[in-house]
Backbone as CSV, one residue per row, in Angstrom:
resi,resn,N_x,N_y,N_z,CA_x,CA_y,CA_z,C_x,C_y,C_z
1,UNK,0.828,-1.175,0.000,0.000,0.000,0.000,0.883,1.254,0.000
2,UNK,0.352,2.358,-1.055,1.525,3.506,-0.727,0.686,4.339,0.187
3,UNK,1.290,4.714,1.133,1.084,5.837,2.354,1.312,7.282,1.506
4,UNK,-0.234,8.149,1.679,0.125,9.216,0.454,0.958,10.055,1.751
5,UNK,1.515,11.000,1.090,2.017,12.298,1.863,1.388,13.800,0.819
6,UNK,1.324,14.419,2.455,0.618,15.869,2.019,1.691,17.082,2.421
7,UNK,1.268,17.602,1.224,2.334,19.152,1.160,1.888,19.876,2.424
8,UNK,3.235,20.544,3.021,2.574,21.903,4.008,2.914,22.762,3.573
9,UNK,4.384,23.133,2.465,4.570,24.870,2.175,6.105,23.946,1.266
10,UNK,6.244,25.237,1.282,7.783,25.209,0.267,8.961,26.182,0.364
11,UNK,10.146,25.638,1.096,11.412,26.304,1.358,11.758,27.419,0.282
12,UNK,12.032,28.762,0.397,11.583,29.524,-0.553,13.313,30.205,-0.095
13,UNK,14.196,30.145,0.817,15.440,30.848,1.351,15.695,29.658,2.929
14,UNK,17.195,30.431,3.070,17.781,29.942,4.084,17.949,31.274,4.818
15,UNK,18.110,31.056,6.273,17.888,31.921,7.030,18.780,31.825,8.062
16,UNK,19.991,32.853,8.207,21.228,32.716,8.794,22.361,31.993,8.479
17,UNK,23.016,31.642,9.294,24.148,30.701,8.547,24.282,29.413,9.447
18,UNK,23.286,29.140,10.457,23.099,28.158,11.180,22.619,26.572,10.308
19,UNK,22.013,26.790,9.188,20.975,26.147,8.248,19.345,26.212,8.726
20,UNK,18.877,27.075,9.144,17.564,27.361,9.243,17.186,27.780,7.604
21,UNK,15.556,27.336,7.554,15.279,27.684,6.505,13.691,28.118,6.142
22,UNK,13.507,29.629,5.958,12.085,29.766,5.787,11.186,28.993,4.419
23,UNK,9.882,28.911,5.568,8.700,27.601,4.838,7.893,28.727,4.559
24,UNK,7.771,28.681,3.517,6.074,29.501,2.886,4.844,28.056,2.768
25,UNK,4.070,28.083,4.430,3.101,27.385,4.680,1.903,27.151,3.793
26,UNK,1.308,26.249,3.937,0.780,26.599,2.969,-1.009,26.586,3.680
27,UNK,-0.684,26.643,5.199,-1.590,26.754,6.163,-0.768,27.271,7.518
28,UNK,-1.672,28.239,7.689,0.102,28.599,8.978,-0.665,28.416,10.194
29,UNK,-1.569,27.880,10.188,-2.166,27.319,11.638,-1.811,25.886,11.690
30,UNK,-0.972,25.261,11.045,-0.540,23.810,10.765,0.301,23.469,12.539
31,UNK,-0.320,22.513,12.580,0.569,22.433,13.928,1.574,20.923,13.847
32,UNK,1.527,20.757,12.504,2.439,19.310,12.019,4.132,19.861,12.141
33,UNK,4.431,21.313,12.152,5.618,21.467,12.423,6.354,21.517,13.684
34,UNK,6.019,20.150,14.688,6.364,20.254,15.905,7.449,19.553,15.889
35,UNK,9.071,19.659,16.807,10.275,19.097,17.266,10.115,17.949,17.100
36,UNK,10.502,17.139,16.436,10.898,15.816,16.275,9.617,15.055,15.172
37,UNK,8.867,15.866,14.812,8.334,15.711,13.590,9.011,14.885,12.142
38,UNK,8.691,13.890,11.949,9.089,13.446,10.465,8.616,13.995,9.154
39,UNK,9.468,14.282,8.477,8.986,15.516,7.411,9.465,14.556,6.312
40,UNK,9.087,15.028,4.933,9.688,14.396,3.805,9.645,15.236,2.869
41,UNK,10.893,15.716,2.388,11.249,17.035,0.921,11.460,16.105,-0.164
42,UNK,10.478,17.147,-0.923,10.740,16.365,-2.273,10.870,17.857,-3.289
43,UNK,11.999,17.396,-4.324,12.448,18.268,-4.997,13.094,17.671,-6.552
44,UNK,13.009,18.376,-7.376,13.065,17.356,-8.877,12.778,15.804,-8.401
45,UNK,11.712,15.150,-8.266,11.313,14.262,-8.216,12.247,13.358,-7.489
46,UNK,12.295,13.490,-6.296,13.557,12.715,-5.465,12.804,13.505,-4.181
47,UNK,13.183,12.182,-3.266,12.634,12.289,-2.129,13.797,12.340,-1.127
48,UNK,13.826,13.153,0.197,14.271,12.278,1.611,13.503,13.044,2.867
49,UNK,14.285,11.919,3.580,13.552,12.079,4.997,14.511,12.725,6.101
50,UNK,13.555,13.685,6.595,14.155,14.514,7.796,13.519,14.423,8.907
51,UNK,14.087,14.996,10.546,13.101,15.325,11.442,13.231,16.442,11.747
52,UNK,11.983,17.631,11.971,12.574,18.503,12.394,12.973,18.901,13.892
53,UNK,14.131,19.605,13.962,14.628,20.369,15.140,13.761,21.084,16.037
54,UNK,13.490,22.160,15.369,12.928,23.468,15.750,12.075,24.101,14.958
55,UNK,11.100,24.459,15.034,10.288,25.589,13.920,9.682,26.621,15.072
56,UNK,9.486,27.783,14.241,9.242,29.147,15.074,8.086,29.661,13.099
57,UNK,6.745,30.164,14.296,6.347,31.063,13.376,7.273,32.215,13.001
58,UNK,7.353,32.916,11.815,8.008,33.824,11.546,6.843,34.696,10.506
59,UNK,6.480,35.949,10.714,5.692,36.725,10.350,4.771,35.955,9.683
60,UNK,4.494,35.864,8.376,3.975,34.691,7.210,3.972,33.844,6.988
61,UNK,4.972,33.110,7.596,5.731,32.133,7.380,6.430,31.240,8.414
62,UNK,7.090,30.194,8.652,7.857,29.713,9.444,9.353,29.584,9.209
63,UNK,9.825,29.444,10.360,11.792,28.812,10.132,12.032,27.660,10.915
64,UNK,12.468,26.895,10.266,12.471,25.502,10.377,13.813,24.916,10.228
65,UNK,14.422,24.218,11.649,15.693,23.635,11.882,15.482,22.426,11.430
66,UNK,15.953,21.858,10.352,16.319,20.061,10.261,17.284,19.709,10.965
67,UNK,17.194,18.118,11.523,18.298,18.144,12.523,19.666,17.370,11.054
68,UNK,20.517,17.651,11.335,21.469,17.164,10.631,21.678,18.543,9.684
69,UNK,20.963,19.381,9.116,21.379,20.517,8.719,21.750,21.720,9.395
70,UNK,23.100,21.761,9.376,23.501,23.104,10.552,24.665,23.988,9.754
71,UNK,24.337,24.446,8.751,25.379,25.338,8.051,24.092,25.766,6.843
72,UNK,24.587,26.767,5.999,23.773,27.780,5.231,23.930,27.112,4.087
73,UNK,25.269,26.493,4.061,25.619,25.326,3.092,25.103,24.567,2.621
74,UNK,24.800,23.317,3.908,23.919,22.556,3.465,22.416,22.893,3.494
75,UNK,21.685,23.699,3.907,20.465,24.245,3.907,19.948,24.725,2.403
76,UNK,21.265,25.102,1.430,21.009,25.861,0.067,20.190,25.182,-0.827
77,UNK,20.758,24.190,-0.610,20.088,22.856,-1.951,18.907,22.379,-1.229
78,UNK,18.764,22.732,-0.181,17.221,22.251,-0.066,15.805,23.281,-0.478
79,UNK,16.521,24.837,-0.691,15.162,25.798,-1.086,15.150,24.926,-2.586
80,UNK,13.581,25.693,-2.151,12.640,25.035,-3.399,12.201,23.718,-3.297
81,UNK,12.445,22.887,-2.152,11.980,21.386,-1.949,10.379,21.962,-1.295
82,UNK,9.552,20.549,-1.302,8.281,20.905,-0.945,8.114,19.762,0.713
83,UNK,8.145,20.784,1.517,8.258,19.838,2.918,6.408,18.620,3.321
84,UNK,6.523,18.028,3.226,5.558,16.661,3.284,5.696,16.530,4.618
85,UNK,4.197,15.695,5.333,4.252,14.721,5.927,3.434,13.562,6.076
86,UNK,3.334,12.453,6.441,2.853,11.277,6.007,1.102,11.973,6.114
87,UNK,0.032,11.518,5.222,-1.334,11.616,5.957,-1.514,11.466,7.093
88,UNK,-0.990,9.908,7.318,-1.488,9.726,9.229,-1.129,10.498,9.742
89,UNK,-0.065,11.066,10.246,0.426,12.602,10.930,-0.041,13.288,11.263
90,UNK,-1.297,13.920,10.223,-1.984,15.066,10.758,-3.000,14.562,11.893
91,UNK,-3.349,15.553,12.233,-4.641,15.639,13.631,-5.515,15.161,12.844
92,UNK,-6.380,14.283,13.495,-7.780,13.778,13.503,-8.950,14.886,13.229
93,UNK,-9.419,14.557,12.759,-10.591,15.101,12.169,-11.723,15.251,12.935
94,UNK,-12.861,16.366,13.216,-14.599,15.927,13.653,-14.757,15.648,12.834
95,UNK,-16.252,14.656,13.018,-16.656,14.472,11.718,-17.482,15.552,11.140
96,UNK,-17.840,15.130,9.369,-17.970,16.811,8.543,-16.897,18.008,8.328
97,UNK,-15.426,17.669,9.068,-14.718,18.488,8.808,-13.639,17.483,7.946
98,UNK,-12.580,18.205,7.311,-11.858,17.478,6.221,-10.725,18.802,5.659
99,UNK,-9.493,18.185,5.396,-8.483,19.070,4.930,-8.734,19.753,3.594
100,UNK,-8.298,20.481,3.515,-8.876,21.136,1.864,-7.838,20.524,0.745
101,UNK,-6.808,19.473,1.328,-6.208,19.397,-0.669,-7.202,18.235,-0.516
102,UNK,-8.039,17.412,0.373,-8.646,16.398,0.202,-9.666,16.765,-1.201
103,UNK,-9.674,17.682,-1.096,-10.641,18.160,-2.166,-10.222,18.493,-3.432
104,UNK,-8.666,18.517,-3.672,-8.424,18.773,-4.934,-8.546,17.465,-6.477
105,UNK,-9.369,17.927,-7.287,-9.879,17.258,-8.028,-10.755,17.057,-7.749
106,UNK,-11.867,17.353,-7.341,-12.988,17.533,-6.980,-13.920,18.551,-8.320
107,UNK,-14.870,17.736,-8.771,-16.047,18.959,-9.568,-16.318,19.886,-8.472
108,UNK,-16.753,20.990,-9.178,-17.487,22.020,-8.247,-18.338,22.901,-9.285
109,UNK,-19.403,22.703,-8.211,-21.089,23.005,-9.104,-21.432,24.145,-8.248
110,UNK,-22.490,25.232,-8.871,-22.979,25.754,-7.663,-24.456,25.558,-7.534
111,UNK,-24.559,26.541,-6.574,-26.245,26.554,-5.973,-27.388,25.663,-6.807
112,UNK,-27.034,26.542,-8.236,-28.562,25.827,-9.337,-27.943,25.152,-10.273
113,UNK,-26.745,24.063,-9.748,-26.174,22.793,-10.109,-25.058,23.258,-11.257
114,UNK,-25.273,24.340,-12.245,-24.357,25.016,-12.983,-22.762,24.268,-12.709
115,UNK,-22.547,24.089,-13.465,-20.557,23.412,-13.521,-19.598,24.656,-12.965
116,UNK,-18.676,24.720,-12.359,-17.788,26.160,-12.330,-16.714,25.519,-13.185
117,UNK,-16.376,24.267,-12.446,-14.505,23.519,-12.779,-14.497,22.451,-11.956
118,UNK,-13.211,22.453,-11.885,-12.774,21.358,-11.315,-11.490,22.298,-10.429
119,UNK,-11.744,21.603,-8.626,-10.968,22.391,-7.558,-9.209,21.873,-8.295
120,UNK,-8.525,22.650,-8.457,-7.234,21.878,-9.368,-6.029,22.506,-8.133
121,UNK,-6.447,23.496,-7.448,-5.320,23.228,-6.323,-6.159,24.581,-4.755
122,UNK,-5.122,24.307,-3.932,-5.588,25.398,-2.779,-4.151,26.716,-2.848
123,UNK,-4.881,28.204,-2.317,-3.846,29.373,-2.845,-4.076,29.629,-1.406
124,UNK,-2.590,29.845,-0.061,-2.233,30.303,0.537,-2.769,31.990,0.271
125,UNK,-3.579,33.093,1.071,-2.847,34.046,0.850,-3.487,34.718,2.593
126,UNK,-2.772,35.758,2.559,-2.662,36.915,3.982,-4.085,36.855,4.394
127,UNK,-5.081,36.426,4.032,-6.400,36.809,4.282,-7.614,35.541,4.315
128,UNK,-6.773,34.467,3.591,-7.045,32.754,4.054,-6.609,32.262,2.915
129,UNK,-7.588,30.431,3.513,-6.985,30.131,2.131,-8.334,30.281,0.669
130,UNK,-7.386,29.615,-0.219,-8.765,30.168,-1.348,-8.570,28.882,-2.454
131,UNK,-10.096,28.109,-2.669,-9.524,27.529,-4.127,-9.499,27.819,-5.273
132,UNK,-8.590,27.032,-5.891,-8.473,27.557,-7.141,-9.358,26.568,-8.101
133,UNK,-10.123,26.995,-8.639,-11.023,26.455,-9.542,-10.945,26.547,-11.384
134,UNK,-10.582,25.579,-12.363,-10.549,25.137,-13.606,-11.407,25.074,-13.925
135,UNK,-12.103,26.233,-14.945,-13.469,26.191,-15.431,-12.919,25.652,-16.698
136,UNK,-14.067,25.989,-17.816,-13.510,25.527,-19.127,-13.431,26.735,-19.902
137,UNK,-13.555,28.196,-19.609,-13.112,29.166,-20.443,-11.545,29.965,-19.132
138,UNK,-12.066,29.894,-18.410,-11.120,30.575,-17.111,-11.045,30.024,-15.720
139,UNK,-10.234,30.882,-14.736,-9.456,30.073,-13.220,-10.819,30.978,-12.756
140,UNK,-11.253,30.631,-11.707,-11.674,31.331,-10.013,-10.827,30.867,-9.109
141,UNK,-11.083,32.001,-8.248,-10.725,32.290,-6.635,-11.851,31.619,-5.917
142,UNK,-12.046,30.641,-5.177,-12.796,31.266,-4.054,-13.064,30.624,-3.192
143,UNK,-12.859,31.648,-2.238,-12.693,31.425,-0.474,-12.680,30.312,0.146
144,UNK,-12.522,29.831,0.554,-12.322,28.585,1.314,-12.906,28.661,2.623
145,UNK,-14.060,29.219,2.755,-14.728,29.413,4.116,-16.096,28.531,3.960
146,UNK,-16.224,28.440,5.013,-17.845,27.847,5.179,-18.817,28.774,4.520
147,UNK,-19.315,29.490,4.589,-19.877,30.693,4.072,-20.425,30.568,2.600
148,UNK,-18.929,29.841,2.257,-19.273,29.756,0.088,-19.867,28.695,-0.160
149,UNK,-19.336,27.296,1.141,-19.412,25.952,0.728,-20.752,25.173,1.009
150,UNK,-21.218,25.212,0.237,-23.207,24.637,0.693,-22.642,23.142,1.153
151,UNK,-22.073,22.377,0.401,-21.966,20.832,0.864,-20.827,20.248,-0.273
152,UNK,-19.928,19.444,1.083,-18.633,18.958,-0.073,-19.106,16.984,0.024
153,UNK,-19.395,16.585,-1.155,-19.414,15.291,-1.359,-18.551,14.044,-2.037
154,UNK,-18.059,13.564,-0.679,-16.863,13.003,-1.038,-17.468,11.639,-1.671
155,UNK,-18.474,10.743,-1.589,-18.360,9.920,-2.133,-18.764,10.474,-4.017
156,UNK,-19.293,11.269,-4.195,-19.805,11.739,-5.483,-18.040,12.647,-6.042
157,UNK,-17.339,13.172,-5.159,-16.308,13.732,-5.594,-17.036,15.026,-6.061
158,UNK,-17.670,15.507,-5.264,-18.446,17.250,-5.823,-18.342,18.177,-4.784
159,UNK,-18.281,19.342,-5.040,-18.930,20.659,-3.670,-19.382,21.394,-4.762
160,UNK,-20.699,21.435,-4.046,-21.345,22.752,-3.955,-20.849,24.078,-3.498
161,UNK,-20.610,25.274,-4.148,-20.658,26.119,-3.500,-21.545,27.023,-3.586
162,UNK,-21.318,28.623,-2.712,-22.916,29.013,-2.688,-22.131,30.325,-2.610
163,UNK,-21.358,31.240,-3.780,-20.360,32.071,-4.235,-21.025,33.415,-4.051
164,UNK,-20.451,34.753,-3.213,-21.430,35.652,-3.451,-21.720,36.099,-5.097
165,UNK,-23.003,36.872,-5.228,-23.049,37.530,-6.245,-21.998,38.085,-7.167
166,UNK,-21.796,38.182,-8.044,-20.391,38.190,-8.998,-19.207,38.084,-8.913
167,UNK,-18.921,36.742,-7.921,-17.435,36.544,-8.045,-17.290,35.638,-9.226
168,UNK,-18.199,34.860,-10.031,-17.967,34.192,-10.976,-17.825,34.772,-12.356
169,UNK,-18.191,36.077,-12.267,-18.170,37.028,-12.949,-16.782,37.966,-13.405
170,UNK,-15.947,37.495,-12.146,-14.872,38.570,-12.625,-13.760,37.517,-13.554
């Protein structure tokens, strides 16, 4: 059986000359970046495995000690890797609640069943997160709040959403 792994952000710089290295999260309420955490970077299609040291929110973002990386040196070749960790890892779920890449590839219809796209990924930004939606002439934005989402159906692979007035429009 392959054990999937899920993205949290992507090493974007190194930070000092210790080998710390800032993560552009890709949820910054993630609490999977705890001390002794098993992580897995993957970068041009090649994998390895780390644990981390230390992580500290940092404004937007986090900084994140691997243990075995302690120079700026070896920290270099790891920006641009995408830090993973196994599914099981994350926190447990209530039920009705669910991670949002669970949803990528997902149709998405709205209110009066109308097609928008297909959810094709989730967009980090300062103000939440947002999906990104593949129509068949153009992309949408939109929100990732309860608010938009009438009902996400995982055995059908659909959500409903319930979009204000002309965001499908722009």
């Amino acid at each position: 059986m392959v054990e999937t792994i899920v993205p949290l952000g992507e090493f974007v710089t190194t930070h000092g000359l210790n080998g710390w290295l800032k993560l552009n999260p890709l949820n910054l309420d993630t609490g999977a970046l705890a001390c002794g955490a098993e992580v897995i970077l993957e970068k041009a299609g090649k994998q390895s495995v780390y644990r981390i040291s230390a992580s500290n929110p940092h404004r937007n973002q986090f900084l994140v000690k691997l243990e075995g990386i302690d120079s700026i040196d070896a920290a270099a070749p790891l920006v641009g890797a995408t830090l993973c960790i196994h599914e099981v890892a994350l926190a447990p779920l209530e039920p009705g609640e669910y991670y949002h890449y669970q949803v990528i590839g997902f149709e998405a219809y709205d209110l009066s069943g109308a097609r928008i796209g297909i959810i094709s990924a989730t967009m980090p930004t300062a103000g939440g997160e947002l999906y990104v939606l593949q129509g068949t002439e153009k992309e949408h934005l939109i929100p990732a709040v309860k608010q938009f989402i009438e009902k996400v159906d995982f055995s059908a692979r659909r959500v409903i959403f319930n979009p204000p007035e002309g965001l499908l429009d722009l």
